[in-house]
N, C-alpha and C positions, 0 to 999 in steps of 0.2 A: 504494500500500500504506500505508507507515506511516513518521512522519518521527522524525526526533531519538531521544530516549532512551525506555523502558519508564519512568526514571524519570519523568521529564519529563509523559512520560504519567499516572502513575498520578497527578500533583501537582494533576493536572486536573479537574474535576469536567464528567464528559461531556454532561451537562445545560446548563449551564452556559455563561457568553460567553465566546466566542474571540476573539481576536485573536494578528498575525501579531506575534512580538515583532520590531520595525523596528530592533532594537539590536545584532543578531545580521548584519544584510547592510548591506552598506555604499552608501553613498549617495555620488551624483557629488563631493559632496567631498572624502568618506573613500576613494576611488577614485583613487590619482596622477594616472594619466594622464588622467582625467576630467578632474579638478580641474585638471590643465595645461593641457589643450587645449580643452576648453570655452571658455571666454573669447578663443581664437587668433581672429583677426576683422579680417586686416591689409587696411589701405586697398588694397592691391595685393600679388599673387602675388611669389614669388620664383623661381617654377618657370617658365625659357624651356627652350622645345627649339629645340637646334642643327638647322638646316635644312639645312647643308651635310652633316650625319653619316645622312641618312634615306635610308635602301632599303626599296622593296617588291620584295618577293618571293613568289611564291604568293598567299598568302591575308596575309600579314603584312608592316606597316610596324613597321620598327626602327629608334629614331635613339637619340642622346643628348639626357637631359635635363638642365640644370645649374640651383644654385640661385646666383643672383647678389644680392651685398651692394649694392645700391643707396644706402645709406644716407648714402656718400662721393661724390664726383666721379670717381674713379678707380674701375670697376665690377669689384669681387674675385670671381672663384668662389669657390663654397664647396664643394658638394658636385657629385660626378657621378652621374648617377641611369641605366639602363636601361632604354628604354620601349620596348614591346612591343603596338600594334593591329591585331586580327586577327579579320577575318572570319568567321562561320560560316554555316549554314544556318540558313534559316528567318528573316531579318530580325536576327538577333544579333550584336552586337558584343563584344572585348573587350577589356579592359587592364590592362595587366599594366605596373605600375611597381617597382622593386629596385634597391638601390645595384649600381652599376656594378663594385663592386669591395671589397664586406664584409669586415668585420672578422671573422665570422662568417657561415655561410647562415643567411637566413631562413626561416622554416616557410612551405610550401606546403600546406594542406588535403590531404589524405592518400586522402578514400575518399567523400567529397559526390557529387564528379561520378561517373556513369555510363560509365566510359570516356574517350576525348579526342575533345570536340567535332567536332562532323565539319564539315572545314573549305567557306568557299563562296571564290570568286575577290575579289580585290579589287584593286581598279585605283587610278590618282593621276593624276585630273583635270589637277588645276592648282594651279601654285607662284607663289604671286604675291603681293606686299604683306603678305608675312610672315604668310599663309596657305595651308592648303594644304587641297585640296577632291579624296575620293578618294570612292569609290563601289563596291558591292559587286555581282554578279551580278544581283538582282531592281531597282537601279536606288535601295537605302536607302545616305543620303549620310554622312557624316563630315566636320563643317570642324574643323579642327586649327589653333587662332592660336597662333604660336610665344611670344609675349611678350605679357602675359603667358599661359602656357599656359593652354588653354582647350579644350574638344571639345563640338562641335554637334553633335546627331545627328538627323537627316530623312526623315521617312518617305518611303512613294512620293507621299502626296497632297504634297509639297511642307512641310509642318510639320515647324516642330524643336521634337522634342518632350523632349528631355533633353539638358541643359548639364551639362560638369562644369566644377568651378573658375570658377562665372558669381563667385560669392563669395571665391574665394582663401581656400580653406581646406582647399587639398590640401597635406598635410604627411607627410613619411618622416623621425622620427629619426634619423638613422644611427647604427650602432653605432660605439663609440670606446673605447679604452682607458682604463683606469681609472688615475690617476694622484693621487696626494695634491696634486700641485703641479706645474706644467709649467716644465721646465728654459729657460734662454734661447736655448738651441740648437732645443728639439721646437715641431715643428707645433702651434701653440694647438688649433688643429680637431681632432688628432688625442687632445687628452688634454681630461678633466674633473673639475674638485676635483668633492671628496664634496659636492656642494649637496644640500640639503635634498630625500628624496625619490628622489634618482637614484641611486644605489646599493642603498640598502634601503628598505620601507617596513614600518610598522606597523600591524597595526587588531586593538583591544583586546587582549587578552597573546599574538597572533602575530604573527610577526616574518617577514619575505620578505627574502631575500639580493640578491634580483633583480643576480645575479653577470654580468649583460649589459648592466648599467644603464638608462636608458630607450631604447624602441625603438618606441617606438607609431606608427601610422600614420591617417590622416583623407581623405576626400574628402568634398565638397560634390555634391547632385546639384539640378537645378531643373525641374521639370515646367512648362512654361507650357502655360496653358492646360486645367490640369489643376484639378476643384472640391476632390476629395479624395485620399487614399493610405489603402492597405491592407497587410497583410500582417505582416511580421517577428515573429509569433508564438516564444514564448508569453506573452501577457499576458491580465490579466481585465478587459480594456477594451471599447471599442464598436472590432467591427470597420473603421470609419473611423476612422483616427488621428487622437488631436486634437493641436493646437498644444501645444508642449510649453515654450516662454518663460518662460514664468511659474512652471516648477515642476520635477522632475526629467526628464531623459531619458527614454526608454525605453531597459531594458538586458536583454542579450539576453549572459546567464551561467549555465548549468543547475544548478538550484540545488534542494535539496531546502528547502523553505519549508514551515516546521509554522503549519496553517492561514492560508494566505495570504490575503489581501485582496483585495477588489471594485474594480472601478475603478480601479483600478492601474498604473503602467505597469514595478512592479515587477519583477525576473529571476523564473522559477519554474522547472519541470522544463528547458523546450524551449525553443532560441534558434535560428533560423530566419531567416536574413539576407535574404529577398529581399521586396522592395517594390513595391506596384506603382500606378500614378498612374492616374488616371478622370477624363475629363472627356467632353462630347458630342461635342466632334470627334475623341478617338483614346484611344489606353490607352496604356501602355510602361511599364516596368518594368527593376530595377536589381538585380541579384544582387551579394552581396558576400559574396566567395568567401574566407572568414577564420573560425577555432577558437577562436581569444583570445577574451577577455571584449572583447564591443561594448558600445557605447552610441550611441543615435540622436535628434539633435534633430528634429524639426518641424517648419516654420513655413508656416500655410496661410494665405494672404492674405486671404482672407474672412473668417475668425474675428474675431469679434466684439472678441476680445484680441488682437490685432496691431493697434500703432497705425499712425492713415493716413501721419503722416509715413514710415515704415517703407514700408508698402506705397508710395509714391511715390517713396522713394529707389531701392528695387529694383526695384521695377515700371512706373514709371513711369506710376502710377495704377491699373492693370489690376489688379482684385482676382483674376481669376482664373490660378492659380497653387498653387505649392505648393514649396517647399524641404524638403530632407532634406539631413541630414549623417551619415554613419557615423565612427565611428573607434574603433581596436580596437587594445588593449597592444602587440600586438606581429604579425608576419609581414609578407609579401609584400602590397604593395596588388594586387588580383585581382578584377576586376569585371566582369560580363556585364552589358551593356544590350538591353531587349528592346526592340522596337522597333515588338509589335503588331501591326495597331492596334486591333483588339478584343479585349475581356476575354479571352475565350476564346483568341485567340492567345497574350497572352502568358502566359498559365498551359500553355500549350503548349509553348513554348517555353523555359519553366522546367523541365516536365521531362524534354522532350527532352533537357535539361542532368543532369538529377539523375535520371534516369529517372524510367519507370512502376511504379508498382504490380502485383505481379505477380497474376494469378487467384488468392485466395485458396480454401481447403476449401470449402465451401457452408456447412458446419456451423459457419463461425465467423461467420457470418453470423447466425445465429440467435440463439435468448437464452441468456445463462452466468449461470448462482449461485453468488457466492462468499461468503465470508465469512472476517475475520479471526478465528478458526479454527473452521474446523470439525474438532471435536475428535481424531474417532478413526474409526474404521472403522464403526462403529456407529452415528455421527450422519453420515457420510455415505450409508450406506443407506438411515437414516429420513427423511434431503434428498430422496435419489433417490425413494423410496417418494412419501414428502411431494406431488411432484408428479402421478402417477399417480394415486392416490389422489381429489386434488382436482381431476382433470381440467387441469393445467396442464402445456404445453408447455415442456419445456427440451432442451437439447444438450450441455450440459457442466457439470461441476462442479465446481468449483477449490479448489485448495489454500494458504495461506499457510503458512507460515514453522517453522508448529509437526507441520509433517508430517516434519522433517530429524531426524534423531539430534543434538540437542542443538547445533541451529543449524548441522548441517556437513551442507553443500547435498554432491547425488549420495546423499545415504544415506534413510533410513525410521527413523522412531524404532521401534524395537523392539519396545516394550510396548503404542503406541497405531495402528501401522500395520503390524504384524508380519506380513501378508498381503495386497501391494501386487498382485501377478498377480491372484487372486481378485477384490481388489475394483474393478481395473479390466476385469475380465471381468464381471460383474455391469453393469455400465454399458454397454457396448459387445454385450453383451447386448439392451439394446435400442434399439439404435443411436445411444448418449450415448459422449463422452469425456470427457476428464479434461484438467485445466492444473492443473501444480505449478508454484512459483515458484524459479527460482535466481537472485540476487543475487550480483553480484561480489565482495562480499566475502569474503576464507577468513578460516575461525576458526584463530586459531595456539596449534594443541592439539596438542601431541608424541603421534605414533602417526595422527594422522588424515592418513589417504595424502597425501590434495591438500596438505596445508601443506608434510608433507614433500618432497613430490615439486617442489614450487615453492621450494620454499629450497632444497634440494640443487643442481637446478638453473638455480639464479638468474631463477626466472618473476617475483619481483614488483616491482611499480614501485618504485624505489630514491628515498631522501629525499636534502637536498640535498650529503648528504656519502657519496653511494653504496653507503650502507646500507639492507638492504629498508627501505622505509617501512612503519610502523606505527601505524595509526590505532585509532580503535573503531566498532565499531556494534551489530549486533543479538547477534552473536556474544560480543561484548566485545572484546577484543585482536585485531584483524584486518590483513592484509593484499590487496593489489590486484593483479591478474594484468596483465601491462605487453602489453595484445594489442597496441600495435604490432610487437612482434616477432612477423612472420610464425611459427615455429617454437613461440611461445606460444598465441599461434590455434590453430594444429595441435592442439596437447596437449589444447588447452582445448575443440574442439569432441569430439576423439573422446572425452569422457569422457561424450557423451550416445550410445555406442555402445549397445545394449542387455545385453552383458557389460559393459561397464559403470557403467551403471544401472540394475542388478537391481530390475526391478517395472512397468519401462514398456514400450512400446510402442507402435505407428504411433499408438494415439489416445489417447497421453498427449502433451499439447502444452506447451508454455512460456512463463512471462511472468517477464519481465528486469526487477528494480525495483532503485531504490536503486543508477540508476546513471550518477548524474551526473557524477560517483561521489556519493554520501553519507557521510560522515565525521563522528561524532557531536561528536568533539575538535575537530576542522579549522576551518579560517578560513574563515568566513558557513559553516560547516556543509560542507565541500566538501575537495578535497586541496589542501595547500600547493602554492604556485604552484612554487616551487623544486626541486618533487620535479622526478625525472629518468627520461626516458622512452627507447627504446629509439632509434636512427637506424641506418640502414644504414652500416657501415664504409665509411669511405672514406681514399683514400692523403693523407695530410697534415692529415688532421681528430682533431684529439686537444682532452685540454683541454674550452674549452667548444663547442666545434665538434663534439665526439662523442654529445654527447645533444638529444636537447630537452626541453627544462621544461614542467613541466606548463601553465603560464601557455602555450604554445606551441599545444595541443592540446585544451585543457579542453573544450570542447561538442562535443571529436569523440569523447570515450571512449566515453560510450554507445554510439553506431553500430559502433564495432569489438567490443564486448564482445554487441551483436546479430549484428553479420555474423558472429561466432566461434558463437553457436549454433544462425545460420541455417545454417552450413555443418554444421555437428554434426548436427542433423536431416537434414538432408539424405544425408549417410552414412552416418548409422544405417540408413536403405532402402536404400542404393545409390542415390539420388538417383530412387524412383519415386515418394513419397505428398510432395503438398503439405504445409511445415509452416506451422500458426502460431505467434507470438509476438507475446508486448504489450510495449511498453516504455514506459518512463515518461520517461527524458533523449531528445530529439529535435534532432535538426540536420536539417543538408538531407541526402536522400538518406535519410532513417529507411524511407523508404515502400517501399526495397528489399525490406525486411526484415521488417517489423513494423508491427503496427496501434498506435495511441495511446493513452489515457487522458486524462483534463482535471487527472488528479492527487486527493490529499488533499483533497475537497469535503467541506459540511458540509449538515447537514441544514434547510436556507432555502432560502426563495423565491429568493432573490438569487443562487444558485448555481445553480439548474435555470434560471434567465434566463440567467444568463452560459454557459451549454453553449452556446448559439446561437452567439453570434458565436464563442467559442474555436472549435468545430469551422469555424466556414467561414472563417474563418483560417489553420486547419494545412491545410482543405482546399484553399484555394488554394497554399497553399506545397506543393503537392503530398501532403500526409498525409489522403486522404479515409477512412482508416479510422479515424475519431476518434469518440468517446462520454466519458458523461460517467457515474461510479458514481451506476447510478438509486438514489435513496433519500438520496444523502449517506453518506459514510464516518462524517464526527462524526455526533454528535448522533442521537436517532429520530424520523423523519417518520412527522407522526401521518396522518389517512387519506387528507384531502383532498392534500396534500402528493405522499405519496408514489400518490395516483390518478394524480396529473396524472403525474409522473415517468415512469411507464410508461407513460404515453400520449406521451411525448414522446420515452420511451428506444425505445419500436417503430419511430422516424423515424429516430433519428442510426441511424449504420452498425456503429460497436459497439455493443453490447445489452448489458451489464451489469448487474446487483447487487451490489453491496460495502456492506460496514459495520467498523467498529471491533472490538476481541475486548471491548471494556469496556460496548459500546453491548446495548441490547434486541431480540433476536433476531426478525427482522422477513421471516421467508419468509410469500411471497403468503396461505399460509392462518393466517397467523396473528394476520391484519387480520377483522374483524366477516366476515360472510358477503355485504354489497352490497358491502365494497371488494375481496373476492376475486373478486366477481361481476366487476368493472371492470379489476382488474389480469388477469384472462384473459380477458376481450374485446381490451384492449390486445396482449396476445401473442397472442391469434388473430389479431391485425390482421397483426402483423408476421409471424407463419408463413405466412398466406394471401398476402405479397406477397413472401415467398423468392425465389421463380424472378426476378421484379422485382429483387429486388437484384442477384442472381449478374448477370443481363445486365448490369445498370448496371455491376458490378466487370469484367464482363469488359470490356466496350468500354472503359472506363478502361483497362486495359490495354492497348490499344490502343493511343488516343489522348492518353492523360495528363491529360485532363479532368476536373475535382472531378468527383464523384458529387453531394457536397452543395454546392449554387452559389448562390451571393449572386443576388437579382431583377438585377442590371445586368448581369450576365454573358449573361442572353439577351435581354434589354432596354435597351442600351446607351445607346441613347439617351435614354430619360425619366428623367430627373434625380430625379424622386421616389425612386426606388431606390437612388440612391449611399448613402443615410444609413438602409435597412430594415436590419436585422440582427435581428430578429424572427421573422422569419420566412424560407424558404428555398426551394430548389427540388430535387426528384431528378430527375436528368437533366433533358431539359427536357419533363419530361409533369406530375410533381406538386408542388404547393406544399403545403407546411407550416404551419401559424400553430399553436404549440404555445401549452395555456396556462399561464400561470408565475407568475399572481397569483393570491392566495384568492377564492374569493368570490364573483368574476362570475358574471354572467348572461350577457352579450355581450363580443367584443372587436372590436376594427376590425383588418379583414382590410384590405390593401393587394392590388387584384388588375391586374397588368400587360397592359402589350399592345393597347391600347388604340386607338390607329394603326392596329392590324390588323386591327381586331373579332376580336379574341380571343374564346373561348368559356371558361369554367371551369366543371366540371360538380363542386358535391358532391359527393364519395366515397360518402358516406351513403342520400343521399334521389337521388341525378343530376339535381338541379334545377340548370338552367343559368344562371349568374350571368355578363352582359357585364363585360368587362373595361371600369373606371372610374374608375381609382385608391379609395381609400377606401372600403369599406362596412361596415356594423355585422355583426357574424354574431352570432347567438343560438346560446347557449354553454348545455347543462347539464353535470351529473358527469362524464356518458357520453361529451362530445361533446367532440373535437378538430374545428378546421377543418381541411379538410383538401379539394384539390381535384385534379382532373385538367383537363390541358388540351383543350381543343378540338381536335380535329386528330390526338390519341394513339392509341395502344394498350395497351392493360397488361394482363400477363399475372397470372393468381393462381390458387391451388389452395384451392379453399373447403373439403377435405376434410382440417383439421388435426386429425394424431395427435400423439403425445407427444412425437415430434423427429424433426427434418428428413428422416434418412435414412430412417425408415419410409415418407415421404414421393413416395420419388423416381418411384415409378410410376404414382402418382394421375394423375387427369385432370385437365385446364385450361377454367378460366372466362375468356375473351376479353373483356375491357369497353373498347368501342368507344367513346369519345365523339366525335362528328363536330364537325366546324369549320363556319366558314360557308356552307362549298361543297360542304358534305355529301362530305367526304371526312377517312380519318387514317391514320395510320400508324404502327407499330410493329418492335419487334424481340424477340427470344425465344433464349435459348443455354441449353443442352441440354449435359452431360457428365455424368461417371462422381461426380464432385462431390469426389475426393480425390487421385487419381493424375496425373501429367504425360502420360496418354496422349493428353489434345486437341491435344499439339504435333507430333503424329504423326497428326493431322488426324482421331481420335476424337473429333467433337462435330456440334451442328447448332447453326446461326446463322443466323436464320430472317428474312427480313420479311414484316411482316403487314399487307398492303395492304387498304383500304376504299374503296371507290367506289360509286357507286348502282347498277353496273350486277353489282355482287358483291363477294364475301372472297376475296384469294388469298395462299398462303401456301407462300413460296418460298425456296431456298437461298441466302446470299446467296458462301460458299463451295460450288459445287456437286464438291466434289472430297474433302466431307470429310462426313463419315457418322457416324451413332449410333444403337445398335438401341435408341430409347426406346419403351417398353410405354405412355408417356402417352399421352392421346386429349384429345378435346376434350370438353370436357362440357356448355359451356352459353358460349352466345355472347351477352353484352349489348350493344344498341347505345342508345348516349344521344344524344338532342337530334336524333331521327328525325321528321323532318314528315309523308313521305310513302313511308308504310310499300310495299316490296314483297308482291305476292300471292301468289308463288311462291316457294322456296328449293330450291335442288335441290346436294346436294357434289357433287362429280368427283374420284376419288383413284384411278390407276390405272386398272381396269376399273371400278370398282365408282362406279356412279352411286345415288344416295339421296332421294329427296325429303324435306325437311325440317317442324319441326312450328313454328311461330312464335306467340310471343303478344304481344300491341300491348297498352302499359299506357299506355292514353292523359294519361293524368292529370297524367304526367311524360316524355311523347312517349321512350318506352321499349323495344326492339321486345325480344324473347330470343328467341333457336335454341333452341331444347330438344334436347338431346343428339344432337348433327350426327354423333357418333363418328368425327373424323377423327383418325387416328393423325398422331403428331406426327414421324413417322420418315420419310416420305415428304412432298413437294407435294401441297397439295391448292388447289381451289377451290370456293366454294359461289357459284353463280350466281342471281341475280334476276331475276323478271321483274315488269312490272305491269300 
């Protein structure tokens, strides 16, 4: 949506250059615990684990771990630590380090994971030489060296593919009391003068109490063998991470950033902790299961800046490699290692952890119009009009900020939306809905229910002297609803009851912004770390034992302030119609709940380049429902600009339109009459390939699999891919190369597979292109590359009306492209496109077999049914040498001979109208 102030805004000339003001967020230095532990770098660990205190049990080793003073002859403990490794399914490990004995608990992540890991067996080897070697059910190892501590971890091909502590750089503050001065009677360990930094900190006129003093935690992780690392989104980088040495961290703090910057590895919305390592022999991957503000160094052995002497110290010459280090203000150290060994495993096994994505509506699949405001009642009909009119397809029509009675979200301004039922009955009419936006913040206006009902009874997050906290934002004077308290959820989803929120209904949907939290006042823009959040009571926890701090929780507010209105929709029906919601703050686990945005973009080339790798970044952290506002928020993209953007926004998975309220009103027909031409060829593109998406979102749910996947994920092996992030892949049938520069004529497509004799057929012309790495593609206005694989199926409906749902009973075009052995294969899923009835096994889920000797098209649940009205319409097969002379269906009784026509030109064969119903098995038989 929209960052910082109106003022701030209006200060700006929309035209005009941006930049991220860098004075406003704080940099590793201006960061305590950055600026502390960044430099930690000791020649050796202090962390042994006692080998006489270790039990396995089940699935879990527990011992004691201690830090010892080596620094004397006499070897003093220092601290006792609880270490906790334990097995799961599917190749995954974990570990869990916490003092033995806290001066306080530690924060545990609250709502990331999915449930509790489901556990697999774990065995113990061998105790020997001050190691210890244990091994899990499928035979993936664990060496444990007790001093200093250290964890190998080993797939089944025999490689250890993740070290922790190779570096000595696992470190747990402990907490300690705060004393001006230690008496000669107390424990030195137990007490800490006020040093610099460890009690309070400052950054520019705010001031943090940090009343726990420091508490931060670090681990080191080392991939051998690995070329590059991905993941820990959100940043506006190259999906391959680069060496970070030389400059800041990546940090990973949800942060509202007014017009952020390129190439960055600065914090923005979404902080996303899991990493994951690529190289030809194997994949794995590191979850770091932590809320606090992280920061992550780098260090890839190859990089041109990593000097050799470096590389020889730790590697012992072998560039191939790669180091990571996390560490984050404060909680429990909690880390999953994955263990692979391809791409695709361990994105699997990530969200096995964090789950899947559930089936989203159909409808949100398709394309949304928004705008920062559309004014009234009367410019959202001429919207809706707008598109009918000029022949262009839409689904939904969104709302910003200026639809609430005077910024107080749950209500309708009066004078400008004083007939909310009507006008979303006029929409849903012809089968469009609606998205209005609520943000967490309340406006604290005496008589507006919510503030009252939240202060009476104590709903909002309390500042550091346990009074409501009170910030600013859109509203002016606001407060924050504290959803960790279960019972504040409560309150706060039924208020998307339909009494009450007079005007909506099942096809008014919701988008959560502004909610990292956003604080216009706040420090870097965000809530005071000191504020104080809700804990479950417990006997003997008073004091600071009784809350946690915001610093405790910060990148998990989002996520509860979504699950709070995932569950709100959801009881508004009684839990029958799918809901959607967009959110903007993202952690692990958002994909429960809600599809993503890239955020505050602005209208450059540099920002429709950078949607590429952002989205297949969240997508691998599991958020495949990610896009990027076509057109740009700032600024107005003139034609060519905003052509390509719809041509690239038809491929990502959200489909939007967003703009500014202060920017030049930019709906599709408002562009000359050839770039209207092109912006609805673009959305035809993507209505004709609906049913395509919905499969691809269903089997993600399934499987946990990006929809949008990096070229290595199916290609693992050819190294040319670790470093594409240009271009993409949906499932594994179609590549992408969107184009994102002015101007050209050509670009170079990068096409995979090459080992297999891959086939890529043109979407456009099906001229068949061998997989070769590198070739030029000739580019006009009109044309995106864009390919299917050899081998696929892809389902489309070339008969686009104004939106989806008029849609649902049209007939399907089958495009066949063959592989080398003249065979392919596909899938197709079929439901009601809103309601939870396909978990009552309302749906079809089809495969769609090709062989020379016929089509068959079969259940692949035959115990689940859907009375679909579609048929087939027209069957294309690409890259056909040696056409059939016959064609004859089979569906039921009912046998058909078929009409075929061979376009030789482009070895092309088409069924003409086969009519098999899609409700039933059918086959169409060949002969020749």
């Amino acid at each position: 949506m929209k960052t910082l102030g109106l003022l701030l805004v209006a200060a700006l000339a929309i035209g005009g250059s941006f930049a991220v003001d860098k004075n406003n967020f704080k940099t590793c230095d201006q960061s305590g615990f950055c600026k502390r532990l960044r430099p930690f770098k000791p020649e050796k660990s202090q962390y042994t684990l006692n080998l006489d205190t270790v039990i396995v049990h089940g699935n879990v080793l527990s011992a004691e771990v201690t830090t010892v003073d080596t620094s004397t002859e006499k070897r003093i403990t220092l601290w006792h630590y609880a270490l906790k490794l334990s097995a799961l399914k599917d190749g995954t490990f974990r570990v869990e380090l916490d003092e033995a004995d806290p001066l306080y608990p530690r924060y545990r992540s609250l709502l990331a994971l999915n449930g509790e890991p489901k556990p697999d067996g774990l065995k113990l080897i061998s105790n020997e030489n001050g190691k210890l070697t244990l091994s899990n059910t499928q035979g993936h190892k664990v060496i444990i060296t007790a001093e200093p501590l250290k964890f190998e971890f080993v797939n089944l091909a025999g490689d250890t593919v993740v070290v922790i502590n190779d570096n000595h750089q696992l470190l747990m503050e402990p907490l300690r009391v705060r004393r001006e001065k230690a008496s000669d009677d107390e424990d030195a360990n137990m007490v800490e003068v006020d040093e610099e930094g460890a009690w309070s900190e400052n950054f520019k006129s705010h001031h943090d109490s940090k009343p726990r003093g420091n508490e931060a935690v670090s681990m080191d992780f080392s991939f051998p063998e690995a070329d590059h690392v991905y993941g820990i989104p959100e940043h506006t980088d190259k999906f391959n991470l680069r060496t970070t040495t030389s400059g800041e961290p990546y940090r990973l703090y949800n942060l509202d950033v007014f017009e952020y910057e390129l190439d960055s590895p600065m914090a923005i919305y979404g902080a996303v902790p899991v990493m994951y390592a690529h190289g030809p022999k194997h994949t794995a991957g590191v979850f770091w299961h932590n809320s606090a503000e992280t920061w992550v160094d780098v260090v890839n052995y190859a990089d041109s800046t990593v000097v050799s002497s470096l590389v020889n110290l730790v590697t012992g010459g072998q560039k191939r490699r790669v180091d990571a280090r996390f560490f984050s203000e404060a909680n429990v150290i909690d880390v999953f290692v994955l263990l692979g060994d391809k791409p695709a495993d361990v994105f699997r096994q990530y969200t096995a952890l964090t789950g899947h994505a559930p089936l989203p509506p159909k409808f949100s699949l398709a394309y949304h119009q928004c705008r920062w405001n559309y004014v009234d009642e009367t410019d959202v009909r001429s919207v809706d009009e707008g598109f009918d009119t000029h022949d262009v397809p839409a689904d939904v029509i969104w709302l910003d900020i200026e639809y609430t009675d005077r910024k107080k979200y749950f209500t309708w301004d009066p004078l400008k939306f004083p007939h909310p039922t009507e006008m979303v009955a006029n929409l849903t009419a012809k089968g469009r809905k609606m998205v209005v936006i609520i943000d967490p913040h309340i406006k604290r206006e005496a008589g507006y229910f919510l503030h009252e009902d939240c202060t009476e009874k104590g709903y909002y997050v309390k500042d550091k002297d346990g009074k409501d906290y009170e910030g600013w934002c859109w509203p002016g004077s606001s407060s924050y609803p504290d959803f960790f308290d279960p019972a504040i959820s409560k309150y706060y989803s039924e208020r998307y009851l339909f009494d009450n929120f007079p005007g909506t209904s099942k096809d008014v949907h919701l988008w959560n912004d502004m909610n990292e939290p956003s604080v216009f006042n706040g420090p870097e823009i965000t809530m005071p770390k000191d504020c104080r959040h809700y804990k479950p009571p417990q006997d003997g926890h008073d004091g600071l034992a009784s809350f946690w701090e915001h610093r405790h929780v910060h990148n998990e507010y989002g996520l509860l302030n979504i699950r709070a209105t995932h569950d709100g929709l959801l009881l508004r029906t009684d839990g029958k119609y799918r809901p959607f919601i967009l959110t903007r703050s993202t952690f692990a686990g958002t994909q429960r709940y809600a599809a993503v945005w890239t955020g505050d973009n602005a209208a450059e080339w540099g920002f429709l380049a950078v949607s590429v790798p952002m989205c297949l970044s969240l997508a691998s952290a599991g958020v495949s429902f990610c896009g990027s506002d076509v057109g740009g928020f700032f600024k107005y993209p003139e034609a060519e600009l905003m052509t390509r953007w719809y041509q690239a926004g038809a491929y990502q998975a959200f489909f939007r339109a967003h703009s500014h309220i202060e920017t030049k009103r930019r709906e599709p027909w408002l562009y000359d009459a050839a770039t209207l031409a092109l912006i609805r060829d673009a959305l035809r593109r993507r209505y004709a390939l609906l049913d395509f998406w919905y499969t691809l979102f269903y089997e993600h749910s399934l499987d946990g699999l990006p929809v949008t996947r990096p070229l290595f994920q199916e290609y693992p092996r050819e190294e040319e891919t670790y470093t594409i992030d240009n271009e993409y892949l949906l499932g594994d049938k179609l590549l992408v190369h969107p184009v994102v520069e002015p101007g050209v004529t050509s670009v170079k497509v990068y096409l995979p597979g090459a080992e297999t004799n891959t086939l890529w057929y043109d979407v456009d012309s099906y001229l068949a292109h061998k997989a070769n790495g590198y070739f030029t593609q000739e580019v006009t206005l009109a044309k995106i590359p864009v390919y299917q694989r050899g081998g696929s199926v892809v389902p489309r409906k070339e008969r686009v009306r104004r939106s989806s749902a008029l849609m649902a009973d049209d007939p399907y075009t089958l495009v066949v492209a063959l592989d080398h052995n003249n065979t392919a294969h596909g899938t197709v899923y079929i439901d009601d496109g809103e309601t939870y009835e396909y978990q009552q096994n309302k749906y079809i889920y089809a495969r769609i077999d090709y062989e020379p000797s016929g089509i068959t098209y079969s259940f692949i649940n035959e115990h689940a049914h859907y009375p679909s009205r579609s048929w087939v319409e027209r069957i294309v097969i690409a890259g056909i040498k040696t056409p059939p002379k016959t064609a004859k269906l089979h569906q039921g009784d009912k046998q058909l001979a078929l009409q075929m026509t061979l376009h030789k030109g482009n070895d092309v064969l088409v069924i003409r109208k086969p009519g098999a119903n899609m409700a039933t098995p059918w086959r169409i038989a060949f002969s020749y």
